[in-house]
C-alpha positions as a Python dict, from the first residue, in 0.01 Angstrom:
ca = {
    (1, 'X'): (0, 0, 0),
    (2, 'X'): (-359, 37, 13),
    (3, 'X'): (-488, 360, -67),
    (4, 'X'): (-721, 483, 259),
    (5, 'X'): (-865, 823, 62),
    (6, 'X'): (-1025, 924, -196),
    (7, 'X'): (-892, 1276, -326),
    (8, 'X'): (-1204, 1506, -384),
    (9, 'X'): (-1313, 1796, -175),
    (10, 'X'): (-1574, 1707, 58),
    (11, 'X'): (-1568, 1336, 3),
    (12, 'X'): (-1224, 1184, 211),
    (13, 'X'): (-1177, 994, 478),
    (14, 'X'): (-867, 1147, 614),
    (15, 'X'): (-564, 935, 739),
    (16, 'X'): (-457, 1033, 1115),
    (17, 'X'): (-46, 1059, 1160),
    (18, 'X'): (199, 1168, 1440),
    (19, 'X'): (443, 1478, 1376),
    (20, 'X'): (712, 1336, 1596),
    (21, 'X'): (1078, 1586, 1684),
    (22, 'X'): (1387, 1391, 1634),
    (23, 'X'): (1536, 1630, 1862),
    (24, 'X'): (1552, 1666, 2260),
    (25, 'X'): (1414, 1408, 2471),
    (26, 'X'): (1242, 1209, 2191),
    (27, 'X'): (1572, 1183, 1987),
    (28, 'X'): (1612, 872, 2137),
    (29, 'X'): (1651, 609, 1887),
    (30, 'X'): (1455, 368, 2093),
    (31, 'X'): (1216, 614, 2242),
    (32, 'X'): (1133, 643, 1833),
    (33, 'X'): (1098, 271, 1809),
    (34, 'X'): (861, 266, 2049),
    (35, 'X'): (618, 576, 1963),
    (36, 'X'): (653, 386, 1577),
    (37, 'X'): (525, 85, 1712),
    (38, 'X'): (273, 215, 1946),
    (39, 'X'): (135, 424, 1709),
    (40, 'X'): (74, 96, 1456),
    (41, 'X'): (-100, -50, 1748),
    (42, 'X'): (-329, 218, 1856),
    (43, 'X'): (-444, 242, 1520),
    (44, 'X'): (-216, 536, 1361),
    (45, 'X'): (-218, 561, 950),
    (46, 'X'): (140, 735, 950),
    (47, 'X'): (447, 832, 1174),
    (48, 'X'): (591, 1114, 1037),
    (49, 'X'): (969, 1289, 1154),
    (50, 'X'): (1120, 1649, 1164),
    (51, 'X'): (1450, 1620, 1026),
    (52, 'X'): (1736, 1894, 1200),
    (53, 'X'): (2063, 1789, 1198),
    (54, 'X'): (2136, 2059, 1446),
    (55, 'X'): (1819, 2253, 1634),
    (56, 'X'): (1846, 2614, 1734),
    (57, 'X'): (2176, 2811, 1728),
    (58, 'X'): (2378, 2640, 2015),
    (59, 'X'): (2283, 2263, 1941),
    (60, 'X'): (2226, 2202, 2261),
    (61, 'X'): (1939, 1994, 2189),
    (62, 'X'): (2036, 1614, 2114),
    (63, 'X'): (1978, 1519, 1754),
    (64, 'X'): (1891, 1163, 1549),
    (65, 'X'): (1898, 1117, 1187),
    (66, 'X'): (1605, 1071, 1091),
    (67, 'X'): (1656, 787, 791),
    (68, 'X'): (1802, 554, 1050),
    (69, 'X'): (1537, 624, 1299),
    (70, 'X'): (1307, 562, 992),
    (71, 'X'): (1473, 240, 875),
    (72, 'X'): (1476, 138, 1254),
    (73, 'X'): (1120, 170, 1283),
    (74, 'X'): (1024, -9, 985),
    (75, 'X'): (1226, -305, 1114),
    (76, 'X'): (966, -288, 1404),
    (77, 'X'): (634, -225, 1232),
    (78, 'X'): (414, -377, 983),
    (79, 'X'): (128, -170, 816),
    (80, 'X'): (205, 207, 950),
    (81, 'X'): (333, 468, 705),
    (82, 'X'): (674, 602, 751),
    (83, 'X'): (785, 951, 657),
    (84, 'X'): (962, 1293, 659),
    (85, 'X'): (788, 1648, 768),
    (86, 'X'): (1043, 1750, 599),
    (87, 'X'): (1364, 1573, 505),
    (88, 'X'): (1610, 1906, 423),
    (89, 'X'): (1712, 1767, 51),
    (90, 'X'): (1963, 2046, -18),
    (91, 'X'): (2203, 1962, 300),
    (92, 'X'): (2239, 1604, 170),
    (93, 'X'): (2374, 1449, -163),
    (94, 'X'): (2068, 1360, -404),
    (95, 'X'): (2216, 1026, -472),
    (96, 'X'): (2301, 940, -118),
    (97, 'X'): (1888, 1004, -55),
    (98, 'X'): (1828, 778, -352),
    (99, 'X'): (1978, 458, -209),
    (100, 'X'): (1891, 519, 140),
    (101, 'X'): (1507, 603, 68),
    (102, 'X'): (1537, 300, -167),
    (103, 'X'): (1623, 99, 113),
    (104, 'X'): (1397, 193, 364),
    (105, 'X'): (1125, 161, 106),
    (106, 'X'): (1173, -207, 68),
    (107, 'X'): (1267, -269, 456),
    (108, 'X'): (895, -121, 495),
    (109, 'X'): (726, -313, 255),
    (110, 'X'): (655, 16, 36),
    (111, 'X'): (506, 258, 322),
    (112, 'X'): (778, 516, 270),
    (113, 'X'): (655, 892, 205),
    (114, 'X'): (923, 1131, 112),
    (115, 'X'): (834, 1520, 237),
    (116, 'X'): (1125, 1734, 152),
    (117, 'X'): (1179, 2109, 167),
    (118, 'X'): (1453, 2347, 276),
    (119, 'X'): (1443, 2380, 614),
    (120, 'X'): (1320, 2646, 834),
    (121, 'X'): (1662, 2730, 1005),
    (122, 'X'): (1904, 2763, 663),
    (123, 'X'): (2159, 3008, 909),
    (124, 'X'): (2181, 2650, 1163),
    (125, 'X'): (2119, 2394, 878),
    (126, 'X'): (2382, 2555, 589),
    (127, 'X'): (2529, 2790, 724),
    (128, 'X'): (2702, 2651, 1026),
    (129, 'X'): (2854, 2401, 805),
    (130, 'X'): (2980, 2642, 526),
    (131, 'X'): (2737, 2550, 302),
    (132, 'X'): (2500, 2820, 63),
    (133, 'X'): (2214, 3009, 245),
    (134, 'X'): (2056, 3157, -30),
    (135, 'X'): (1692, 3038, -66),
    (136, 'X'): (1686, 3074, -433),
    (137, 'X'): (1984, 2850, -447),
    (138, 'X'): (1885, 2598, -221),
    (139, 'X'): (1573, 2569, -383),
    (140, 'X'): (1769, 2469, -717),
    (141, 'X'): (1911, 2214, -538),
    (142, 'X'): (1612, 2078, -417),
    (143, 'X'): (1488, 2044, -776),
    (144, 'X'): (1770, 1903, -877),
    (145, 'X'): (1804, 1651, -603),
    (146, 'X'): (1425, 1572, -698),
    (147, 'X'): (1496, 1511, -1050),
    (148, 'X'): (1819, 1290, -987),
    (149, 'X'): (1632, 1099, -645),
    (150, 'X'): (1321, 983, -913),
    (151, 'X'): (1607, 898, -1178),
    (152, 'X'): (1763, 728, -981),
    (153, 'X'): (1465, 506, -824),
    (154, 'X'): (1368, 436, -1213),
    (155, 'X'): (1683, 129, -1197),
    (156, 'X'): (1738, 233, -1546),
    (157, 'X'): (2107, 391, -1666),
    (158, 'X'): (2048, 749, -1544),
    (159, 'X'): (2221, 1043, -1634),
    (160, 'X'): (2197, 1426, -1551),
    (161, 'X'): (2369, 1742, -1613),
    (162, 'X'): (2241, 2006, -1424),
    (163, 'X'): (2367, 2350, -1260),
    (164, 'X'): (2431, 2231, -900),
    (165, 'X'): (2449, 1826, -998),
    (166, 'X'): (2650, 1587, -1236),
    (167, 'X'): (2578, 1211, -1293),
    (168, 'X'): (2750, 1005, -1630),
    (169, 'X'): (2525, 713, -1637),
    (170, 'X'): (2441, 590, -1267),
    (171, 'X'): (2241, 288, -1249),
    (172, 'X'): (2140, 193, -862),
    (173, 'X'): (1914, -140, -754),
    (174, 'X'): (1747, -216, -572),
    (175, 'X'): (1446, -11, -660),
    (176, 'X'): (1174, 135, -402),
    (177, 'X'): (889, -103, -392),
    (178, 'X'): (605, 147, -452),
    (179, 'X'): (563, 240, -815),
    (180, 'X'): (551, 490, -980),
    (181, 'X'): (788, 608, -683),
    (182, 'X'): (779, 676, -361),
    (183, 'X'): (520, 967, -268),
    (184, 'X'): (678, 1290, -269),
    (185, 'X'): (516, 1598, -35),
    (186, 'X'): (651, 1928, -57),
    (187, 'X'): (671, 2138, 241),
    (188, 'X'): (591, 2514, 244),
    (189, 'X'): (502, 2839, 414),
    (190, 'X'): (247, 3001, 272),
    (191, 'X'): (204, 3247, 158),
    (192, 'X'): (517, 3205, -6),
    (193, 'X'): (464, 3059, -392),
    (194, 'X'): (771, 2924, -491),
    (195, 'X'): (709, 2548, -274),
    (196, 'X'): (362, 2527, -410),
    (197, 'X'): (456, 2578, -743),
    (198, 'X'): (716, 2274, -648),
    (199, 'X'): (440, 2070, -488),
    (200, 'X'): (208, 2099, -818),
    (201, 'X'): (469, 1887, -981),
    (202, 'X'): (508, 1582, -730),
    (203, 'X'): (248, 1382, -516),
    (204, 'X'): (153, 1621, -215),
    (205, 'X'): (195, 1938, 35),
    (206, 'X'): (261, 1980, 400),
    (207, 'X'): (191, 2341, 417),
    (208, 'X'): (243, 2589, 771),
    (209, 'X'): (197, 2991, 729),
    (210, 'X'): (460, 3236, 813),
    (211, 'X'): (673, 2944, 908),
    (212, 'X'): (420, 2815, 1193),
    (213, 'X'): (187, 2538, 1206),
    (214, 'X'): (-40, 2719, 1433),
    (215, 'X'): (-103, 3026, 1195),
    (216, 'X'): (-261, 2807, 921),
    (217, 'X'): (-641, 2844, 882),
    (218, 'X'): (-854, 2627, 692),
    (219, 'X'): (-970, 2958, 454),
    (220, 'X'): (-569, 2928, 382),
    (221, 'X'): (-604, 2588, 274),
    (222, 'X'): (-856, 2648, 63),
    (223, 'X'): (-661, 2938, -139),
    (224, 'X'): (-368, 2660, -147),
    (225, 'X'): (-532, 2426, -295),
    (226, 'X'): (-656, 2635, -537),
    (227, 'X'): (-332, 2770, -597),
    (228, 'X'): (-161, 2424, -710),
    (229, 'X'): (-477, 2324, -900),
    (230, 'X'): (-378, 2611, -1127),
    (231, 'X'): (-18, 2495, -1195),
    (232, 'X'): (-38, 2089, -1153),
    (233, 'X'): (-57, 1903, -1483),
    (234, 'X'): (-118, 1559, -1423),
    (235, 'X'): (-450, 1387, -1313),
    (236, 'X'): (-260, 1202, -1010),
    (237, 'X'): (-296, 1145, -637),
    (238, 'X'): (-252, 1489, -483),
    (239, 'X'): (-254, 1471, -42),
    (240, 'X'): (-236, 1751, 147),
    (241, 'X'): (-136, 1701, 516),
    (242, 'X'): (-197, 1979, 778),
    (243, 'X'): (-18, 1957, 1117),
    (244, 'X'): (-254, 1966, 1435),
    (245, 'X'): (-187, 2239, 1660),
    (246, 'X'): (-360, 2482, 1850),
    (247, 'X'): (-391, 2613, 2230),
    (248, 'X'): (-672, 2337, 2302),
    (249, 'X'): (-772, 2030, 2202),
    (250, 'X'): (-1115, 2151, 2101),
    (251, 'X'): (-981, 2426, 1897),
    (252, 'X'): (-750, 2118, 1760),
    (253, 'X'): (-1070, 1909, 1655),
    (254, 'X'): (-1272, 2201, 1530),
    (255, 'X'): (-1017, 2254, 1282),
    (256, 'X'): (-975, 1903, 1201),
    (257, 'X'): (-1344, 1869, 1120),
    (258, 'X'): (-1337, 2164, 887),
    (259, 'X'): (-1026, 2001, 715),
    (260, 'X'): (-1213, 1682, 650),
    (261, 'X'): (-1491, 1865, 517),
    (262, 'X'): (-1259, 2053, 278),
    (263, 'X'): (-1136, 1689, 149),
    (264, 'X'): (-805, 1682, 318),
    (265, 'X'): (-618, 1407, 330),
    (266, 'X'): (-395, 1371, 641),
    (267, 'X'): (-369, 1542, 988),
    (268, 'X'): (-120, 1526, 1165),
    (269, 'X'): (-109, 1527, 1495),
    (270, 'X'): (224, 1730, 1678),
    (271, 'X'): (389, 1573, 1950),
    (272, 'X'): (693, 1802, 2040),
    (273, 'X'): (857, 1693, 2372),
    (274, 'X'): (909, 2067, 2478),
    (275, 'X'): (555, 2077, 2602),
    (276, 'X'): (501, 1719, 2674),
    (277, 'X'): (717, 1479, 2891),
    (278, 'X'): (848, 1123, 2699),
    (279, 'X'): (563, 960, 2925),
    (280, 'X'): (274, 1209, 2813),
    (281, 'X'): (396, 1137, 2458),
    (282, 'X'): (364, 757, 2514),
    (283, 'X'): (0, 815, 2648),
    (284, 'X'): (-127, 1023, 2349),
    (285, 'X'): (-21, 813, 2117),
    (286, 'X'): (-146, 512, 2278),
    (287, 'X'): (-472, 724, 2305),
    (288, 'X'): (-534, 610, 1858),
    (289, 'X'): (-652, 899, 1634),
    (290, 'X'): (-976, 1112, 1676),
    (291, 'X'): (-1278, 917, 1576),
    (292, 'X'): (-1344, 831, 1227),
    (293, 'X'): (-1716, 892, 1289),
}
């Protein structure tokens, strides 16, 4: 894929995305499909999903998993990048990710990007289904699952031996099309250390504070930054994607404009269906990104 940024402060063009539920109304498989390919035509750079498998306590809110929707979209689409804002890594087996991310990698002609965290809701997302809670736990998984997903994508003999995972010499082909992998973004509240640390290590951040999108300021950002710059060791692509959001669209654009300045490299625009109807959805995306100028 062609690389639309450049990666230092005050000097990128940004990439404009869509922050799209896979819950409620637009849980619709097709409904997806169609936002995916609308968003290629209006002129989009990504299409990013949430990824519950149940949202809120009662589940009364339909629910789509979001690889299929994914794969399904990049059946559909050409040139738009596909990815997760967040994919919850500890709920699923590493290996199982592997081979499916593999797979929509090479449907999509390499435009996957993999964001993974925990999950906001462990008490709905774990805990309903008997599985572990505890952060520090889960967050060992979702190393783990890191280090066995990039083994894994390598197509070499691949084994690991690690406090939550096992593998005696896997070997799994075909391999994701992008090289060295698939982008990895690590999603994170600030301030809370522990996912920045994680992000240091792999290709990007999708950062919120206090576990909302709206609370995050671009002063934050710049602390954040700063923050991984202290613990990231290699000299590699580094994106950092903020979620639009605000009570008005100029407060929206202000902040996007400061991003920009501050060399960030996606913004993401959020499209939840609790405050916009399926139609109104359809209309802003159709509506392309903010001006480049």
């Amino acid at each position: 894929m062609e690389d639309l940024t450049t990666n230092s402060v005050g000097s990128s063009v940004i990439n404009y995305g869509l922050y799209v539920m896979n819950f409620g109304e637009s849980s619709d498989l097709r409904t997806l499909v169609e936002l995916g390919i609308e968003a290629e035509g209006a002129g989009w750079n990504g299409f990013f999903l949430t990824d519950a498998v149940m949202y809120h306590t009662d589940g009364h809110e339909p629910t789509t998993d979001t690889f299929t929707a994914l794969a399904a979209i990049a059946s559909k689409t050409n040139h738009v990048r596909l990815g997760t804002s967040v994919a919850v890594l500890p709920r699923r087996l590493p290996w199982q990710v592997a081979k499916e991310t593999a797979v929509i990698d090479q449907l999509s002609n390499g435009r996957l990007i993999l964001g993974v965290g925990i999950g906001g809701e462990v008490e709905v997302e774990f805990g309903k289904f008997g599985q572990e809670t505890s952060l520090r736990i889960l967050g060992e998984k979702l190393d783990e699952s890191l280090d066995i997903i990039t083994g894994l994508w390598s197509g070499r003999e691949f084994s690991y031996h690690g406090k939550h995972y096992q593998i005696d010499r896997a070997r799994f082909t075909p391999t994701p099309i992008q090289q060295p992998r698939v982008p990895i973004w690590i999603g994170g509240s600030w301030p809370n250390k522990p996912p920045f640390r994680r992000a240091a290590r792999w290709d990007g951040s999708i950062p919120i504070k206090h576990e909302k999108t709206v609370n995050l300021e671009p002063s934050d950002l710049l602390e954040i930054r700063a923050f991984v710059n202290k613990y990231r060791k290699n000299t590699g692509r580094f994106d950092i994607a903020v979620i639009g959001n605000g009570p008005s669209v100029e407060k929206i654009e202000s902040r996007r404009l400061e991003y920009e300045r501050q060399g960030i490299t996606w913004w993401l625009k959020y499209l939840p269906t609790y405050r916009n109807s399926v139609k109104e959805m359809h209309e802003q995306v159709k509506e392309g990104p903010p001006s480049r100028s």
